[in-house]
Backbone as CSV, one residue per row, in Angstrom:
resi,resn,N_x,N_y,N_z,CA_x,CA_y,CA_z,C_x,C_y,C_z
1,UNK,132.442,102.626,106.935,131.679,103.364,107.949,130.422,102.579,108.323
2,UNK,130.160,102.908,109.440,129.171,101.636,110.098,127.835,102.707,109.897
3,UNK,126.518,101.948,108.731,125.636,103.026,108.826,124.844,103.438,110.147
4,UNK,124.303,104.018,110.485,123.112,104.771,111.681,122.127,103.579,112.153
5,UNK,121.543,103.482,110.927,120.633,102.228,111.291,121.030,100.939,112.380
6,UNK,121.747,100.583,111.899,122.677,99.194,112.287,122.952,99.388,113.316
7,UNK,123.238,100.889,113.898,123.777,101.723,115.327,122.638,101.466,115.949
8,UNK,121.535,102.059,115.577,120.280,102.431,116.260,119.677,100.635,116.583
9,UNK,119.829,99.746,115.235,119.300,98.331,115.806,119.545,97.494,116.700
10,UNK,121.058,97.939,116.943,121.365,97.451,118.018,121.541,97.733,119.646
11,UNK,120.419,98.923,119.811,120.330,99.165,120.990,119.017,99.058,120.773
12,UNK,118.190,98.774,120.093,116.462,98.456,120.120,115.777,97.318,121.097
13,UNK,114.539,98.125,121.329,113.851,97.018,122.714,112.952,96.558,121.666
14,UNK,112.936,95.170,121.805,112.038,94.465,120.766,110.719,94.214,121.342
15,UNK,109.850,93.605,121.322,108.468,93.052,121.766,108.848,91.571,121.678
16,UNK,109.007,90.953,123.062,109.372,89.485,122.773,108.140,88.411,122.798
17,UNK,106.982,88.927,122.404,105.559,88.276,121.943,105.336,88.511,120.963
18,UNK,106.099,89.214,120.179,105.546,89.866,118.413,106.687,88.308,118.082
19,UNK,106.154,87.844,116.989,106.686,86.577,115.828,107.136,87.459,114.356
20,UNK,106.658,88.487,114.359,107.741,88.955,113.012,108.263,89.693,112.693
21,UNK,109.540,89.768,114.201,110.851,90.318,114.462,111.886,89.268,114.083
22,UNK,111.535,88.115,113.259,112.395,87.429,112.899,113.078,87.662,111.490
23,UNK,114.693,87.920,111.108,114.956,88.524,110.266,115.321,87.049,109.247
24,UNK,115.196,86.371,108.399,115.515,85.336,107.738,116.894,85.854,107.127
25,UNK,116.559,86.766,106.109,117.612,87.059,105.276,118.947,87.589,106.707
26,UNK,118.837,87.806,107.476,119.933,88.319,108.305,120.628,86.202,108.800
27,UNK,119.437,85.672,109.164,119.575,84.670,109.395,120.473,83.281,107.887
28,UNK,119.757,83.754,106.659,120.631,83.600,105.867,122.486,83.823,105.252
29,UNK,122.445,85.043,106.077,123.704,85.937,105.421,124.906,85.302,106.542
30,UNK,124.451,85.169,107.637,125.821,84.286,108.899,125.752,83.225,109.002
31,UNK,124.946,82.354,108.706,124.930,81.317,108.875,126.255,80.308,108.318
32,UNK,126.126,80.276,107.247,128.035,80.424,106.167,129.082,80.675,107.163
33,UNK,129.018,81.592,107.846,130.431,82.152,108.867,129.907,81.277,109.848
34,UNK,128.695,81.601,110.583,128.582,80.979,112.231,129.187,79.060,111.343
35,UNK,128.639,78.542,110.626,128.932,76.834,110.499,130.494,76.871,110.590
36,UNK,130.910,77.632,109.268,132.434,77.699,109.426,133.412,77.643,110.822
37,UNK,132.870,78.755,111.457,133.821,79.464,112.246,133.510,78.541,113.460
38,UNK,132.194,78.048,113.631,132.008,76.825,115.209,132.147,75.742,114.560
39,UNK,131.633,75.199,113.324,132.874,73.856,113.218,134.001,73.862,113.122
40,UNK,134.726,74.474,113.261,136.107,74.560,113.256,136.606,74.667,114.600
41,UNK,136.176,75.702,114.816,136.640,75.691,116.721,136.325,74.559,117.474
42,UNK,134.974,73.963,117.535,134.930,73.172,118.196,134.441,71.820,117.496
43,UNK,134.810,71.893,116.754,135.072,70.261,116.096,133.727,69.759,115.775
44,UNK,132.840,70.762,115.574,131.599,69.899,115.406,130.985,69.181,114.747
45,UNK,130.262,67.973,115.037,129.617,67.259,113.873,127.785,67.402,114.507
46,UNK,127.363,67.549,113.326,125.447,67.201,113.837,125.148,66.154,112.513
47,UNK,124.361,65.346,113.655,123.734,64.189,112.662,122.226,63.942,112.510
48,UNK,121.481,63.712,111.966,120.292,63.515,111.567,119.238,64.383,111.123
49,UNK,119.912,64.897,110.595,119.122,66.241,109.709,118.009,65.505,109.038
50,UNK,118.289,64.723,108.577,117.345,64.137,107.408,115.804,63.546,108.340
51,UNK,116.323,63.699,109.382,115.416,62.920,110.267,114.032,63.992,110.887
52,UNK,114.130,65.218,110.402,113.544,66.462,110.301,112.352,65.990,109.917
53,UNK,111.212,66.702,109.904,110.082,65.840,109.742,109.372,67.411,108.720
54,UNK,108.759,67.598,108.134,107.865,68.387,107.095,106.581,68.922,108.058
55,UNK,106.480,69.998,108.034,105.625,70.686,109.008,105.686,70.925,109.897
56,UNK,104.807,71.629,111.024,105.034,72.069,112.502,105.684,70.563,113.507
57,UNK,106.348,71.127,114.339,106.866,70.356,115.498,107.924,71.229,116.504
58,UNK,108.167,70.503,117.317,108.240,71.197,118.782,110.053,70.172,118.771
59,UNK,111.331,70.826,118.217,112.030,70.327,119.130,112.588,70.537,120.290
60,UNK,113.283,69.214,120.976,113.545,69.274,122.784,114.517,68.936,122.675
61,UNK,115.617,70.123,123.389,117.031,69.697,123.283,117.469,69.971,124.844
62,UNK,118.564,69.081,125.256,119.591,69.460,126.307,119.676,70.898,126.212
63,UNK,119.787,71.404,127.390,120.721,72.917,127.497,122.071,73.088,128.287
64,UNK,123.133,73.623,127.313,124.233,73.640,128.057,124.642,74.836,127.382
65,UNK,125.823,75.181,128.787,126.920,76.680,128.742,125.600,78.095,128.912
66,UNK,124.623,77.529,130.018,124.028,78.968,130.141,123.308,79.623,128.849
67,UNK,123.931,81.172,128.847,123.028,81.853,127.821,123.754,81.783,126.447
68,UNK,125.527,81.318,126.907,126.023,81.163,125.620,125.561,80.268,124.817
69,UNK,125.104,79.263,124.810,124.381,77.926,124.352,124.832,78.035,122.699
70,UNK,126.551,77.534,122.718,127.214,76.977,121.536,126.053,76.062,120.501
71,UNK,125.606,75.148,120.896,124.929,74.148,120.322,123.931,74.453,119.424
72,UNK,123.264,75.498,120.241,122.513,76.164,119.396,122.529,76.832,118.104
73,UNK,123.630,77.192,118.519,123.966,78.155,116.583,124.510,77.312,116.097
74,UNK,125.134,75.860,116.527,125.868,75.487,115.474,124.319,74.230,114.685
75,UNK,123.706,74.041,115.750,122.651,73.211,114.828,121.622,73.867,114.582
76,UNK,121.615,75.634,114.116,120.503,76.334,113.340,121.554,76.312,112.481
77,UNK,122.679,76.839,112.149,123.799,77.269,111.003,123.429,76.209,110.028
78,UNK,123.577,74.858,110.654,123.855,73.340,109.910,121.983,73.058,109.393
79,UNK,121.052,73.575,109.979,119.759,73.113,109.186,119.771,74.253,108.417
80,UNK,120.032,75.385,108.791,119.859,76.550,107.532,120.356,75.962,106.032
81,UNK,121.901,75.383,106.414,122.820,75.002,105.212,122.444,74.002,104.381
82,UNK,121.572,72.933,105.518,121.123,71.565,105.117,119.427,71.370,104.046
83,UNK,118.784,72.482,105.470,117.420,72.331,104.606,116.757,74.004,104.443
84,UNK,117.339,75.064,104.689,116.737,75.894,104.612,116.351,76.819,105.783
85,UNK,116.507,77.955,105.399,116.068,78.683,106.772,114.799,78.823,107.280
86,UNK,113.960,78.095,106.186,112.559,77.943,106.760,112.512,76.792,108.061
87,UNK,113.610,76.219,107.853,112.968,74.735,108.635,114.138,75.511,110.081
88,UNK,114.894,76.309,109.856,115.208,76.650,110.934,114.262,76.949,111.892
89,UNK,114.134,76.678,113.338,113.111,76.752,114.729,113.399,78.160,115.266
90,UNK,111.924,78.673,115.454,111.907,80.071,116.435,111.837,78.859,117.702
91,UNK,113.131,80.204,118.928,113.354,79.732,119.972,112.704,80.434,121.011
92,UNK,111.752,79.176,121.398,110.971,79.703,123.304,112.159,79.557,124.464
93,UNK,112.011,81.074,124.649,113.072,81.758,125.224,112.729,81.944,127.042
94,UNK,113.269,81.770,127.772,113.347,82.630,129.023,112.983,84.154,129.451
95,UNK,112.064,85.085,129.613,112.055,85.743,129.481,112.873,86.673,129.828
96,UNK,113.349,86.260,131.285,114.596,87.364,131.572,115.919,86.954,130.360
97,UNK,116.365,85.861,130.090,117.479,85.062,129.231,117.209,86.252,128.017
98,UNK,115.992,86.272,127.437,116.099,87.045,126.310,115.822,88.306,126.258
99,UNK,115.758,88.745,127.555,115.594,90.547,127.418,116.622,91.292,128.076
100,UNK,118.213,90.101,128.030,119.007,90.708,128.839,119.844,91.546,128.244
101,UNK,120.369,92.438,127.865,120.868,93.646,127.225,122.116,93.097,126.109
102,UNK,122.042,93.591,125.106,123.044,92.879,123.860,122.656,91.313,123.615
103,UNK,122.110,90.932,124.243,121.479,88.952,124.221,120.423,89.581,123.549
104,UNK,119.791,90.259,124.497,118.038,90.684,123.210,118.009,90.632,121.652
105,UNK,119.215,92.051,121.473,119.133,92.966,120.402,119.894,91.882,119.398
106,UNK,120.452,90.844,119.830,120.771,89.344,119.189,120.042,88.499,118.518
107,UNK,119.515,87.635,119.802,118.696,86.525,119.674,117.063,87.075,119.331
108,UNK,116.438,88.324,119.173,115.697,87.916,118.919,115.588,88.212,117.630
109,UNK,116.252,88.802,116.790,116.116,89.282,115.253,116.800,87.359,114.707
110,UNK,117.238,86.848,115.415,117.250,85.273,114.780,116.349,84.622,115.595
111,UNK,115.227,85.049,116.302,113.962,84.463,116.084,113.426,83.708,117.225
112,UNK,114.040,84.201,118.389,113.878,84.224,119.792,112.554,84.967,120.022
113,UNK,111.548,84.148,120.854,110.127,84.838,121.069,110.284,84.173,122.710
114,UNK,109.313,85.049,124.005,109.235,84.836,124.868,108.227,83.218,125.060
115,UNK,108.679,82.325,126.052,108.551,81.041,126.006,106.516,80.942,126.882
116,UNK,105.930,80.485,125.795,104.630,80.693,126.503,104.112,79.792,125.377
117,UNK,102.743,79.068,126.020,102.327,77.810,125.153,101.452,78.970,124.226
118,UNK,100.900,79.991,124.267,100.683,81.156,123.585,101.032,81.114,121.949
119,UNK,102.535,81.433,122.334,103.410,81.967,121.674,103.605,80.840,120.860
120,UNK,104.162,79.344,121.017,103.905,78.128,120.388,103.039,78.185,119.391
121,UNK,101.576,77.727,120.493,100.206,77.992,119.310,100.428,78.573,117.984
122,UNK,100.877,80.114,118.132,100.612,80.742,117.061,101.669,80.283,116.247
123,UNK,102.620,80.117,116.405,103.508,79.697,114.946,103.243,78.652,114.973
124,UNK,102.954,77.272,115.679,102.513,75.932,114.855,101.298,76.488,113.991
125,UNK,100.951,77.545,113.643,99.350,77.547,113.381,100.067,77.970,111.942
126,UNK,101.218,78.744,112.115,102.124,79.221,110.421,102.804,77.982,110.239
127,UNK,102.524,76.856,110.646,103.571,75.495,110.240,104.590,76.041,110.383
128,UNK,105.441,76.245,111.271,106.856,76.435,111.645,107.038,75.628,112.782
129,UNK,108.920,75.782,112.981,108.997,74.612,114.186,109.553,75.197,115.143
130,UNK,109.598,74.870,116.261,109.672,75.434,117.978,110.849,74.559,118.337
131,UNK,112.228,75.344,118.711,112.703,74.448,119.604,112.540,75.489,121.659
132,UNK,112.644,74.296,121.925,112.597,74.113,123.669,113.601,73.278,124.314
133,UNK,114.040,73.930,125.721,114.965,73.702,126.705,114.407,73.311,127.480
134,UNK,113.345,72.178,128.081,112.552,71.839,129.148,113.215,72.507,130.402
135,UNK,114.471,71.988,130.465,115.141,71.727,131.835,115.958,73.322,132.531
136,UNK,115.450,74.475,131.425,115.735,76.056,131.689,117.262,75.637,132.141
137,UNK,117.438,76.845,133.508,118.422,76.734,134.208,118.875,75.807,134.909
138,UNK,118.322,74.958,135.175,118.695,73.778,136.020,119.647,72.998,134.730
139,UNK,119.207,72.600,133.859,119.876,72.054,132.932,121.266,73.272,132.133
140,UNK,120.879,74.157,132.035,121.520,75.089,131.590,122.668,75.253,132.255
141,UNK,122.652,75.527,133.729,123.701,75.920,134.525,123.611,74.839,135.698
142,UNK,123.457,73.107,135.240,124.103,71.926,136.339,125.432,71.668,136.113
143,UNK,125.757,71.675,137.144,127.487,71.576,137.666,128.262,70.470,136.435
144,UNK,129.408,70.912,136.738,129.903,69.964,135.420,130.140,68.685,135.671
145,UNK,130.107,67.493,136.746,130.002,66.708,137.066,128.545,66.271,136.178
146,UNK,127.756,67.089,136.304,126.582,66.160,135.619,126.412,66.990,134.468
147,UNK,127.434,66.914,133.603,127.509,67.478,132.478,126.852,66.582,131.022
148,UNK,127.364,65.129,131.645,126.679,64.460,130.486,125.146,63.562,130.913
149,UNK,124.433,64.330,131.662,123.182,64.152,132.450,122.034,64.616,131.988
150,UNK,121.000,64.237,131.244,119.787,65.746,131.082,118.889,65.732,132.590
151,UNK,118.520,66.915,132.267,118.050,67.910,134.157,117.245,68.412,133.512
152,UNK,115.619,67.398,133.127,114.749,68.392,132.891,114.335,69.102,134.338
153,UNK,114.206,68.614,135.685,113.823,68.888,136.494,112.491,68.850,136.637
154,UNK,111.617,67.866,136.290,110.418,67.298,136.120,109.579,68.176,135.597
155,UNK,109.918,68.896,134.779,109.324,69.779,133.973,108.275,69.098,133.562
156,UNK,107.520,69.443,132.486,106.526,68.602,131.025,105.566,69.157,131.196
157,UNK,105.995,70.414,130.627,105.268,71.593,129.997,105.262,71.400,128.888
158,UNK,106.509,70.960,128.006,106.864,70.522,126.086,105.466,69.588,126.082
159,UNK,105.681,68.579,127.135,104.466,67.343,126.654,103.238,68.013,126.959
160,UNK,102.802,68.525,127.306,101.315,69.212,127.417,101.156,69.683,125.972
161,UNK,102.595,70.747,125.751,102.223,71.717,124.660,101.838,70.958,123.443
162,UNK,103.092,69.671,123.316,102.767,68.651,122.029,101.889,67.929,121.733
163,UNK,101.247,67.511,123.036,99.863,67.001,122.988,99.215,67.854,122.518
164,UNK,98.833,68.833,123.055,97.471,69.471,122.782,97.416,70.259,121.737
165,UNK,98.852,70.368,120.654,98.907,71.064,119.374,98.973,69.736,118.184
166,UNK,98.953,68.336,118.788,99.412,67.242,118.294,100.323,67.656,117.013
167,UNK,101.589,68.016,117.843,102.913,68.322,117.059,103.567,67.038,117.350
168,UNK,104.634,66.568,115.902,105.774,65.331,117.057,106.673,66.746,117.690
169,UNK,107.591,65.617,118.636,108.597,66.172,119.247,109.661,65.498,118.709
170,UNK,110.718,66.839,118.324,111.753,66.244,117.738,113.291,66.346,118.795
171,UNK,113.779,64.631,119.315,114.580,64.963,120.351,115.933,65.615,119.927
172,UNK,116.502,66.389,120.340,118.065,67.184,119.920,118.985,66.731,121.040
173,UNK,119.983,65.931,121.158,120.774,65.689,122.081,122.274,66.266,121.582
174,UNK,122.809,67.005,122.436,123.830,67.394,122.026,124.662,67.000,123.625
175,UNK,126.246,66.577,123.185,127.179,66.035,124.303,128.369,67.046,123.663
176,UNK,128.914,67.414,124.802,130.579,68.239,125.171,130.130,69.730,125.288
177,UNK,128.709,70.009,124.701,128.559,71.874,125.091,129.067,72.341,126.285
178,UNK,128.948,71.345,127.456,128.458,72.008,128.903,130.064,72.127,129.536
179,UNK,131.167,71.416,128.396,132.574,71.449,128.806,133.337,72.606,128.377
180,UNK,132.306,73.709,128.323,133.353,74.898,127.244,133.400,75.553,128.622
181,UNK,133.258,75.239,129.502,133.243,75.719,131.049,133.375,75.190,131.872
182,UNK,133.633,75.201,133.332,133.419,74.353,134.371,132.394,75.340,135.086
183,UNK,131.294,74.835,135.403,130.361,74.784,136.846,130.369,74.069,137.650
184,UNK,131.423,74.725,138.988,131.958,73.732,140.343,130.506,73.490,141.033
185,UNK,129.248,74.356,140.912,127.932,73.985,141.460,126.764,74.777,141.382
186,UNK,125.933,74.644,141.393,124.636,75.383,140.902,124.559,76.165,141.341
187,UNK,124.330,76.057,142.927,124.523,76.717,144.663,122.526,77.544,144.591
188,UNK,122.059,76.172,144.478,120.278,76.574,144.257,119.777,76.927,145.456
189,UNK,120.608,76.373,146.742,120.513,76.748,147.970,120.897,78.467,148.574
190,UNK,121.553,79.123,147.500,121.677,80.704,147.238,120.504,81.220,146.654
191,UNK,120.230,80.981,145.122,119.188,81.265,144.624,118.069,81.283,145.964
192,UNK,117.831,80.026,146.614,116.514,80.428,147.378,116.545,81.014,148.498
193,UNK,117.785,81.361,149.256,117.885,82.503,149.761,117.752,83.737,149.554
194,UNK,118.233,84.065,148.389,118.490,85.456,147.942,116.889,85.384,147.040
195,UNK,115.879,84.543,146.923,114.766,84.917,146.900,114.696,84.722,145.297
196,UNK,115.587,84.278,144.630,115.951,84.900,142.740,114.494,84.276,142.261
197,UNK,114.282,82.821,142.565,113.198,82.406,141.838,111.954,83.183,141.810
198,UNK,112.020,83.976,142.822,110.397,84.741,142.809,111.112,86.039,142.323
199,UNK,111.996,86.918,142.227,112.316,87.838,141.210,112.537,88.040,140.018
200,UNK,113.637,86.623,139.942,113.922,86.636,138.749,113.854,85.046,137.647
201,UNK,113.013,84.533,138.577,112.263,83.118,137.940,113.617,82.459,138.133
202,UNK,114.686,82.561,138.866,116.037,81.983,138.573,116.191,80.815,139.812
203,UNK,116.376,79.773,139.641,116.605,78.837,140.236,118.111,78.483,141.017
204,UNK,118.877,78.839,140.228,120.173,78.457,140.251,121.157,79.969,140.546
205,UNK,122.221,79.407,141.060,122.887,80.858,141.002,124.372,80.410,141.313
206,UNK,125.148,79.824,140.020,126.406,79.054,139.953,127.306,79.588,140.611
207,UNK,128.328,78.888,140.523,129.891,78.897,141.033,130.562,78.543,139.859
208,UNK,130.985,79.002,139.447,131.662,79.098,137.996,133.412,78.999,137.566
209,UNK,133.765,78.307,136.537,135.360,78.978,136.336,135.164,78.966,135.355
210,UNK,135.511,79.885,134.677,135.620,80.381,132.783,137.085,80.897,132.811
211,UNK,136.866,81.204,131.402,138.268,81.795,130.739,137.339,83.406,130.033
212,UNK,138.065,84.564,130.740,139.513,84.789,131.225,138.563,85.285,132.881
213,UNK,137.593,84.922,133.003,137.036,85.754,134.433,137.680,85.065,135.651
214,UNK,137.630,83.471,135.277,138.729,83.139,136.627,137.095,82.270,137.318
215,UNK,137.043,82.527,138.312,136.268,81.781,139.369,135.134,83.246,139.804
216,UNK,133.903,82.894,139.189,132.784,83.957,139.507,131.520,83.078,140.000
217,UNK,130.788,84.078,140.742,129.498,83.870,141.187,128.092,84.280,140.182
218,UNK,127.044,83.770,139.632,126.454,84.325,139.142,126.356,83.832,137.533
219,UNK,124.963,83.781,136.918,125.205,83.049,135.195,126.018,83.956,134.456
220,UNK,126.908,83.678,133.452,127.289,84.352,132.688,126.905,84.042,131.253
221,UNK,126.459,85.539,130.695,126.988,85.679,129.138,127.975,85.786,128.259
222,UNK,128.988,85.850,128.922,129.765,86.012,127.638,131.357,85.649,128.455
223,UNK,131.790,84.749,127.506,133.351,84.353,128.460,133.636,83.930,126.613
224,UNK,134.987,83.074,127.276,135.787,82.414,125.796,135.952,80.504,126.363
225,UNK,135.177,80.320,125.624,134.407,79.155,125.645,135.627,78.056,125.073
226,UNK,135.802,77.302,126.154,136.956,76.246,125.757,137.189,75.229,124.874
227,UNK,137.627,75.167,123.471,137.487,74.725,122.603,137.287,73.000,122.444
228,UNK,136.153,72.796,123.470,135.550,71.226,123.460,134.754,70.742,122.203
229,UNK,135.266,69.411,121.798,134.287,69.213,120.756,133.101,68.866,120.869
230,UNK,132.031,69.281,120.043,130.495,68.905,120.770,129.906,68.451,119.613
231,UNK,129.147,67.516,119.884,128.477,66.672,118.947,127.121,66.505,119.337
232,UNK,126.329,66.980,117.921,124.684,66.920,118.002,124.089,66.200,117.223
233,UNK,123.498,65.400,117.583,122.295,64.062,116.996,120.830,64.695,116.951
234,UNK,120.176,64.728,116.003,118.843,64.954,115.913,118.314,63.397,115.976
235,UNK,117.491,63.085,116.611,116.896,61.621,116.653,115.146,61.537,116.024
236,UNK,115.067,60.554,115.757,113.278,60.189,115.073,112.807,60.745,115.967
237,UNK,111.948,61.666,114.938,110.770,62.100,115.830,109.870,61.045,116.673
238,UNK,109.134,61.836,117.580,108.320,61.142,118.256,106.316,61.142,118.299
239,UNK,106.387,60.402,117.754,105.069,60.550,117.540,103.748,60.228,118.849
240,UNK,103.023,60.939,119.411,102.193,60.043,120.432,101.054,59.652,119.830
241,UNK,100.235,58.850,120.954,99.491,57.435,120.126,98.420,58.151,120.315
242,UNK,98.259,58.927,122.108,96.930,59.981,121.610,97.542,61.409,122.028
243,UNK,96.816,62.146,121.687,97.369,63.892,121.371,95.817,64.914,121.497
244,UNK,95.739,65.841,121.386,94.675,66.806,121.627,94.661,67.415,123.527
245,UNK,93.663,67.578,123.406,93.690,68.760,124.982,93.262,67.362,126.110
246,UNK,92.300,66.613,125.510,92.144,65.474,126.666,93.506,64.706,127.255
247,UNK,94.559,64.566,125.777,95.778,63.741,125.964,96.770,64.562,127.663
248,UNK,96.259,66.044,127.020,97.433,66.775,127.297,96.675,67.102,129.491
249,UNK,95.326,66.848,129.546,95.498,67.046,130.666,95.281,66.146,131.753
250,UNK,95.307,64.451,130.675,95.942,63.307,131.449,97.264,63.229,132.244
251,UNK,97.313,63.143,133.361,98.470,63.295,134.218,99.387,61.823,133.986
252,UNK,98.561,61.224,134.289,99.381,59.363,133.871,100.380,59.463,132.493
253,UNK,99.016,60.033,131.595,99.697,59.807,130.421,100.869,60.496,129.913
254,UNK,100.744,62.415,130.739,101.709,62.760,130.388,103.154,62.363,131.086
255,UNK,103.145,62.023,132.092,104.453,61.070,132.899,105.224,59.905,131.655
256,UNK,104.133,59.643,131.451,104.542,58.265,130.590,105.085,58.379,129.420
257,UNK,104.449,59.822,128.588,105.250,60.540,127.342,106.444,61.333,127.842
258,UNK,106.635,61.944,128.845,107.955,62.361,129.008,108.660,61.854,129.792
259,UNK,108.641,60.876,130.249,109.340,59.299,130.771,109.967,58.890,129.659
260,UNK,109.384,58.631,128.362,109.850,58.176,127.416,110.899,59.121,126.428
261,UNK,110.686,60.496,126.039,111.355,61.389,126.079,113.161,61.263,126.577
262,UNK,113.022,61.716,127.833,114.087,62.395,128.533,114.827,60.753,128.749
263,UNK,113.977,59.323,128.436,114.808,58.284,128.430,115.846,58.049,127.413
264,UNK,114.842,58.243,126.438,115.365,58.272,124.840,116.430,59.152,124.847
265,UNK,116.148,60.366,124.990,117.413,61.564,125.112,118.710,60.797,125.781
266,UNK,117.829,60.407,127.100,119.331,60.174,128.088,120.344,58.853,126.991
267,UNK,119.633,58.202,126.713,120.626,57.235,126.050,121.329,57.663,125.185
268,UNK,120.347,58.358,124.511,121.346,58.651,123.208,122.818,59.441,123.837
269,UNK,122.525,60.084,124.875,123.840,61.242,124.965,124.710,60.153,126.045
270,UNK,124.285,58.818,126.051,125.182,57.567,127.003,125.742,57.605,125.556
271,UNK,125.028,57.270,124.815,125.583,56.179,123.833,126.601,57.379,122.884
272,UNK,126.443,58.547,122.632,127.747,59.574,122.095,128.608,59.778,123.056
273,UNK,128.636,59.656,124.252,129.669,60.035,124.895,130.990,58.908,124.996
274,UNK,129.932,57.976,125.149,130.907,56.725,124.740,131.451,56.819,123.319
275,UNK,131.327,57.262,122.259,131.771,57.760,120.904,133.020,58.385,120.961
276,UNK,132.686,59.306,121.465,133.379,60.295,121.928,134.711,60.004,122.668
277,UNK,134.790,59.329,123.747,135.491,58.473,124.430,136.459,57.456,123.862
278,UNK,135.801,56.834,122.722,136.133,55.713,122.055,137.475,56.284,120.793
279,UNK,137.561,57.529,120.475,138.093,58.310,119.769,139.689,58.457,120.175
């Protein structure tokens, strides 16, 4: 029998600015199943755990498959298993992405907080680590042609934040997420018709084919995700040479730190795909 509680938690509206709605021990207890059950399905390997660094930091990963974002659980499952659920990252979230109904009452009891340099601050200040999606929806939901592409979309908001908390940034590249789907096109030229970015901060507003919906308009949560193998590299952190609030509201300089970034990223996910390929 399913107790009351468990009923009642999962229709709960959380506070997505409160930091200790994060459940560890819940985060402990699946982690075992989530590694199992997504390495297996989709063949996954993650590499460079070890490359994790001791104390606060900010990682920056690709975003792919929308709100389903496979990658994600399979490289919290694999640091939970590897180093602990401490070193597992609260995720700066989207605000609509994480207050969308059954996604909420989810992601944020594993430690989803609304995405604000705010919200950062305060847990680098508990030495914990932050991961970030620079590239939101644009990266999240770019067509599958530029699937093995990162789309921050000239973001470098991460590089402000890392500067001025002088956190490293730890890069996360993950290749094959964005194939558990096809996105025939963004169709951003809808979005700014239909006005989404000023309603709903939404940029994009896809053309889609999943399994079993067929061919839809609009992001989706929840489909059956095509059993692509995806492979995630954690790479050396990145350290900058200067950091604090002066670093962070140098314009030159910040170009030049996330120039270097999203370069580094891009290769690495040249250089796995060719792996991948080579197989």
């Amino acid at each position: 029998m399913i107790k009351q509680p468990m009923i009642s938690n999962f229709f709960k509206r959380y506070d997505i600015d409160r930091l200790d709605q994060r459940n560890d021990a819940l985060i402990e207890k699946i982690a075992p199943y989530l590694h199992f059950v997504l390495r297996n399905y989709f063949r996954s390997t993650v590499r460079g755990v070890y490359r994790i660094p001791q104390g606060p930091g900010l990682f920056v990963g690709n975003h792919n498959a929308a709100m389903l974002t496979p990658d994600s659980f399979i490289f919290a499952s694999e640091v939970c298993q590897m180093r602990g659920v401490h070193e597992v990252p609260y995720g700066l979230g989207h605000e609509v992405t994480i207050s969308f109904p059954f996604v909420h009452q989810v992601i944020v009891p594993l430690g989803a907080v609304r995405a604000s340099h705010e919200n950062a601050h305060r847990l680098f200040q508990q030495q914990k680590k932050v991961i970030v999606y620079p590239g939101g929806d644009f990266d999240a939901m770019r067509p599958f042609r530029h699937r093995n592409k990162i789309i921050f979309g000239g973001r470098k908001g991460y590089i402000r934040l890392a500067l001025r908390e002088s956190v490293p940034i730890i890069p996360l590249v993950t290749a094959g997420a964005h194939s558990v789907y096809i996105i025939i096109d963004d169709m951003r030229w809808l979005a700014k018709l239909l006005r989404l970015d000023r309603i709903a901060r939404l940029n994009v507003f896809p053309l889609t084919l999943s399994i079993p919906w067929g061919l839809t308009l609009g992001p989706l949560s929840l489909f059956i995700p095509y059993p692509t193998k995806i492979s995630i590299e954690i790479l050396d952190p990145v350290y900058f040479k200067h950091s604090g609030p002066e670093a962070a509201q140098d314009e030159i300089y910040v170009q030049e730190c996330s120039q270097l970034v999203e370069t580094t990223m891009q290769k690495a996910l040249d250089r796995m795909v060719g792996e991948k390929n080579d197989l």
